[in-house]
Each structure stands twice: as C-alpha cells, then as structure tokens.
C-alpha positions in Angstrom: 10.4 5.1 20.8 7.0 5.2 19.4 5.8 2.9 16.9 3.3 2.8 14.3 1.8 1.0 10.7 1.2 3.1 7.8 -0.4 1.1 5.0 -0.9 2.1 1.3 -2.8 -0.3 -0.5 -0.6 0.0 -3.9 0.1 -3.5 -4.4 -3.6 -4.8 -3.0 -6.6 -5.5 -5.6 -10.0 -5.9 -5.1 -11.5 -8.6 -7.2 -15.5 -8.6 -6.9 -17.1 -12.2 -7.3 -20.6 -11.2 -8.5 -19.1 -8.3 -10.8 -21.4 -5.1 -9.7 -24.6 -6.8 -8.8 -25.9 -6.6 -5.0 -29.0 -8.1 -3.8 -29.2 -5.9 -0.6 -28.3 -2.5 -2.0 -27.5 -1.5 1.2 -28.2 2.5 2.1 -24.8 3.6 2.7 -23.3 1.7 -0.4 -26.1 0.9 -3.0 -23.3 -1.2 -4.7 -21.3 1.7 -5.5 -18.1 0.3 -4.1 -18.3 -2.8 -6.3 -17.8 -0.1 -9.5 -14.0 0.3 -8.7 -13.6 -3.6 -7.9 -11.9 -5.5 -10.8 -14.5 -8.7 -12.0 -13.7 -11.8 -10.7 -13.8 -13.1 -14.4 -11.0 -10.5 -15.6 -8.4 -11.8 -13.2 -6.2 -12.1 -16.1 -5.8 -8.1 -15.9 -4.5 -8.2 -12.4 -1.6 -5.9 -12.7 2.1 -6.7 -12.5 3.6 -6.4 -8.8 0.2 -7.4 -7.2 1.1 -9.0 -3.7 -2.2 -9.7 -2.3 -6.2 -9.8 -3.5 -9.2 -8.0 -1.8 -12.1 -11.1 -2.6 -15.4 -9.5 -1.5 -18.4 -8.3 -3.9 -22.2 -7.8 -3.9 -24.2 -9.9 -1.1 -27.4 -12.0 -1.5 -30.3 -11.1 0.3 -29.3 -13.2 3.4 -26.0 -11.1 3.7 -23.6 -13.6 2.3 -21.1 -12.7 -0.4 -21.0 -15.7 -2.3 -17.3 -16.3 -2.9 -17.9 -19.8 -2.4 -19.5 -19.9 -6.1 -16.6 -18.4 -7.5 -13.6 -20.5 -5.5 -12.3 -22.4 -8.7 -11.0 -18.7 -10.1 -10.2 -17.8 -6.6 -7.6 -21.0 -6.0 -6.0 -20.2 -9.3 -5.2 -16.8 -7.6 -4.0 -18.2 -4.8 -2.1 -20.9 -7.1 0.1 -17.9 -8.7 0.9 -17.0 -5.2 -1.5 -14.2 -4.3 -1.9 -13.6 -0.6 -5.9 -13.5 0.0 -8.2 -11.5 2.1 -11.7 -12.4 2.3 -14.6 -10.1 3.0 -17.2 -12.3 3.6 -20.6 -11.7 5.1 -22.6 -13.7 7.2 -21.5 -17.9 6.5 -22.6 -20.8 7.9 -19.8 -23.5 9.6 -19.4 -25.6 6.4 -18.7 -22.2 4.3 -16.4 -21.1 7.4 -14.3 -23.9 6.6 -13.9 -24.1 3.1 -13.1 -20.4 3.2 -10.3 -20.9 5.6 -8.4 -23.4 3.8 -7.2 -21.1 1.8 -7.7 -17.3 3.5 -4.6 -15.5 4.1 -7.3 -12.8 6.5 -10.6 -13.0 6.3 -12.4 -9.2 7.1 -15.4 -9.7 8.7 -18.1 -6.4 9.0 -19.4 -6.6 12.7 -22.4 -4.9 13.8 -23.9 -4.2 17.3 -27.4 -3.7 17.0 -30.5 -5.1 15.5 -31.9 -1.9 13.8 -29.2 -0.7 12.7 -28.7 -4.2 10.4 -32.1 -3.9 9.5 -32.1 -0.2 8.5 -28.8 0.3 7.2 -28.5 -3.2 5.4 -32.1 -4.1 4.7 -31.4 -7.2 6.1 -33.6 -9.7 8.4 -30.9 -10.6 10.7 -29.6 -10.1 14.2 -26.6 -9.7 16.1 -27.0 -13.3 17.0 -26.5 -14.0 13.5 -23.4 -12.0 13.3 -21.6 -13.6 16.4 -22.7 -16.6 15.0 -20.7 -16.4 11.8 -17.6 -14.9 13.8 -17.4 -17.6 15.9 -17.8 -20.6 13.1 -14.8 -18.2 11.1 -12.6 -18.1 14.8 -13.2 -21.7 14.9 -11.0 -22.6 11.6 -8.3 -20.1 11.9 -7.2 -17.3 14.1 -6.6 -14.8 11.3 -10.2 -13.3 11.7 -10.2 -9.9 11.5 -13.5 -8.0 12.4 -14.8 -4.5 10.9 -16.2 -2.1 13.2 -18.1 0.8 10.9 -18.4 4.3 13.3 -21.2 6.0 11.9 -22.8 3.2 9.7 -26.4 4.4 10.5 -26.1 7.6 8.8 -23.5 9.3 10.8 -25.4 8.4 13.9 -23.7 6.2 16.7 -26.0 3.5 17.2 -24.1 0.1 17.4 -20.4 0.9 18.0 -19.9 0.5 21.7 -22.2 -2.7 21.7 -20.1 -4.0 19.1 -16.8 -3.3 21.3 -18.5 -4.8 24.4 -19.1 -8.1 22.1 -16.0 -8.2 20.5 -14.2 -7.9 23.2 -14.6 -10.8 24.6 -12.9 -12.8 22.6 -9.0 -12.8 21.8 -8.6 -10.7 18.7 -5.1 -10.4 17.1 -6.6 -6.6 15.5 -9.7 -4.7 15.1 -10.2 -2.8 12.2 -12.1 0.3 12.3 -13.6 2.1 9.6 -16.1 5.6 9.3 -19.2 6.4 7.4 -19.0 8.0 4.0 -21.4 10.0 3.0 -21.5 8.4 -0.6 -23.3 9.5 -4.0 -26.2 8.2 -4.9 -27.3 6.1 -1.8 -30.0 6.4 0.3 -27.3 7.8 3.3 -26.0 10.5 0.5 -27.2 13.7 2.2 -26.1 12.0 5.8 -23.4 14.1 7.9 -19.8 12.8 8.0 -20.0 11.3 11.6 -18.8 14.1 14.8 -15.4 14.1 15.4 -16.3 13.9 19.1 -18.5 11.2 18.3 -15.4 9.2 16.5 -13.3 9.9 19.1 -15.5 8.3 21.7 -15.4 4.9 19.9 -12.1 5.1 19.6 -10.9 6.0 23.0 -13.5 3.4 24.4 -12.3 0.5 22.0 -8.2 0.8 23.1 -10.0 0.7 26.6 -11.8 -2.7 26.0 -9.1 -4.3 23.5 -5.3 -4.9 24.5 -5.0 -6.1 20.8 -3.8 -4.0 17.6 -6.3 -1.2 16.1 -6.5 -0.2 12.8 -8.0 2.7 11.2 -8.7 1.0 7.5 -8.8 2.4 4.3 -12.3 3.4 4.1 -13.2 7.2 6.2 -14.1 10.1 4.7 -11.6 12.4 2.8 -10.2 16.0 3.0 -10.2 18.1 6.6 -12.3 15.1 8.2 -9.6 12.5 7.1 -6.8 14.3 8.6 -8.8 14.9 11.7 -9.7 11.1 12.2 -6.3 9.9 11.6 -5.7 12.3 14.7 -8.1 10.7 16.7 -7.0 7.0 16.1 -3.1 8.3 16.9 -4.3 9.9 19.8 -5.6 6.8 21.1 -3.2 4.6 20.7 -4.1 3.0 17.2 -1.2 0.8 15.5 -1.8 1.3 12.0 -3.4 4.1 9.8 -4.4 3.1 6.3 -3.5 5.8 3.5 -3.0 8.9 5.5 -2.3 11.9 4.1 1.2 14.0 3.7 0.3 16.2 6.8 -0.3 13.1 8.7 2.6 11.3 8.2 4.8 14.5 8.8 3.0 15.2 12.4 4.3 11.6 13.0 7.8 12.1 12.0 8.0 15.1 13.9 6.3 13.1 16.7 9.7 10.5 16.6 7.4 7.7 15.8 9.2 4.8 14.1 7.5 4.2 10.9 6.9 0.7 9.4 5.2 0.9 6.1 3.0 -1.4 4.2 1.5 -1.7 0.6 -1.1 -4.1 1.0 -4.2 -4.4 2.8 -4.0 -3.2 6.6 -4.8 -7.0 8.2 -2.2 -8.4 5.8 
C-alpha cells in the first residue's frame, strides 16, 4: 500500500525573536511573514495544546536571524517541554553549536545561486556562504533540514536544480520544498505564481537526485495553484504534503494511500 504524511500545523507556533523588524527586507517577503508570528516577548500567550514552536524572525543584514540574542526566553520554552524548530539563517560554527544543544529541527533556507541571493535577498553573500553554514549545522546534529524555495526569484527558476545538485551530496534525512508567493506589498508582488511545468521539473528532478524523504511545506501559493502543486509533489513521489486541501486529501483516499497525519511542523 501507498503511503504518505499529511501535516496541519494546528498545534505548531511561530514565535519571532526580533518581533516584526527585518534588516534585509527581502523582495519576496518585505517582513510581511513576521506580522502573523507571535513576539518572542509574549510567549506567555502561547496557546493551550501547543506541541512544538516555529523560532525564526527578521534577519540582520548578514542574513542571520539572531535567535542566539533571545536564547534565555527560548530555553524557558523548551524548559515547559516545547519541541523546537529553528529557522536560522546563515551562522557561524560557534552559533551552530549553541543552537543544537537544544534544536529539536533546525530548517535551514538553501539557495543555489549567487544572483539570485543578491537580488532576491539583498544580501552580499554566496553560495559558499550558504554550504558553509549547512555544514557547521550537519556537524552538531543530524536533524538539519534544508529549504529549497521553487520560484524564489520572482517565479523564475534560477537556483533550484543547482541547489539539488549541492544538496545532494550530502546524506539528508528530508528536504523540504517550498513555492514562491506572489505576496502583497513586496517588491515580487506583481510576480507570476511560478509554471506548473516549471514546479514539476524541480520536483521530478529532486526524487531523482535524493533517496531521502521530500516534503512539500506549508508555504505555496493558494487556490487552483495549491491543488495543482500538491499534484505534482504526489506525482513524484513526495512523502509528506503540508495543509492540503479537502480535494487533495480525497484524491489520496481514493488513490488507497495510507494516511499518517500530523499537527505540527512537517520536519517535526
């Protein structure tokens, strides 16, 4: 029998350390994301049957979330027993390791191509500086789990399958992939949801290159296009779908797919 992961994110917070403030302002995001995150310093509100917390917010202008700066509040999460994802940005070794001693998963946003990370995240950095940070995270714990956006340069494909070729040679335990969201009030606003063709390339050639689990996370576009993405990643042999919709999950049970659900984040 076929199996598969659905995950609804019901019992999963997100908890922003730098509240909504962003020093990169990034085009697709323009810290509009960090507007639904709860603030690190009302943790107090988290709500009752929370399993697991989301820590990520704003970066500095080197591309670094600084969750290090907020890790006494974060320990007194995990002390009441919160499991804890970390979405992290580019670290040095010595942040690496800190983070780890405590990470339940950390999420890491991988990207393939030099321009793109300049464009996209108005950022001075290079690849090298992004396999850099992966490997000082893989080098404290195994539960590393990296973000491949499809469509992060304005719908365009432009670092996807270079990403894949890096990634992929390294043992991953899953590979999450996310698409481009045309989002209000960025710079990327008026940007086309990426082709479906286009999506369905990356993820055919990614179950090619990884034997590992695939995840289609929580963040792709909604309506007709989210239905037709979730398709794709079925089609091509994904393990887990984040929050699909009705249609989807009746295709599936019509499909005989076994169904294991989740209500926390998909790496947890």
């Amino acid at each position: 029998m076929k199996k598969i992961k659905i995950a609804n994110l019901r019992r999963t917070v997100p908890v922003s350390v730098t509240g909504t403030a962003c020093s990169l302002l990034c085009k697709h995001c323009n810290a509009h994301y960090l507007k639904h995150m709860m603030n690190v310093n009302n943790v107090n509100d988290i709500p009752d049957g929370t399993k697991s917390i989301l820590v990520s917010g704003g970066s500095t202008k080197d591309g670094k979330v600084p969750v290090l700066n907020r890790m006494n509040e974060i320990r007194k999460l995990k002390e009441k027993g919160y499991k804890l994802n970390f979405h992290v940005g580019l670290v040095d070794e010595e942040e690496a390791m800190e983070i780890s001693k405590i990470a339940d998963a950390i999420s890491f946003d991988f990207v393939g191509d030099n321009e793109t990370i300049k464009y996209v995240y108005n950022l001075n950095k290079r690849v090298e500086d992004y396999i850099r940070t992966f490997e000082a995270l893989k080098k404290y714990t195994d539960s590393v789990y990296p973000h491949i956006t499809v469509g992060l340069n304005c719908g365009k494909i432009t670092h996807e399958f270079k990403a894949i070729d890096i990634l992929s040679r390294y043992v991953q335990k899953k590979v999450v992939f996310i698409v481009f969201i045309p989002t209000e009030g960025t710079a990327f606003e008026r940007c086309p949801v990426p082709n479906l063709k286009d999506v369905e390339d990356v993820f055919a050639y990614a179950r090619k290159k990884f034997s590992c689990d695939l995840n289609l996370g929580c963040m792709y576009p909604t309506g007709s296009h989210r239905d037709e993405i979730a398709m794709a990643a079925i089609k091509n042999g994904f393990n887990l779908i984040t929050q699909p919709s009705k249609r989807i999950v009746e295709y599936l049970e019509k499909e005989g797919y076994q169904i294991e659900y989740s209500d926390e984040c998909c790496v947890l």
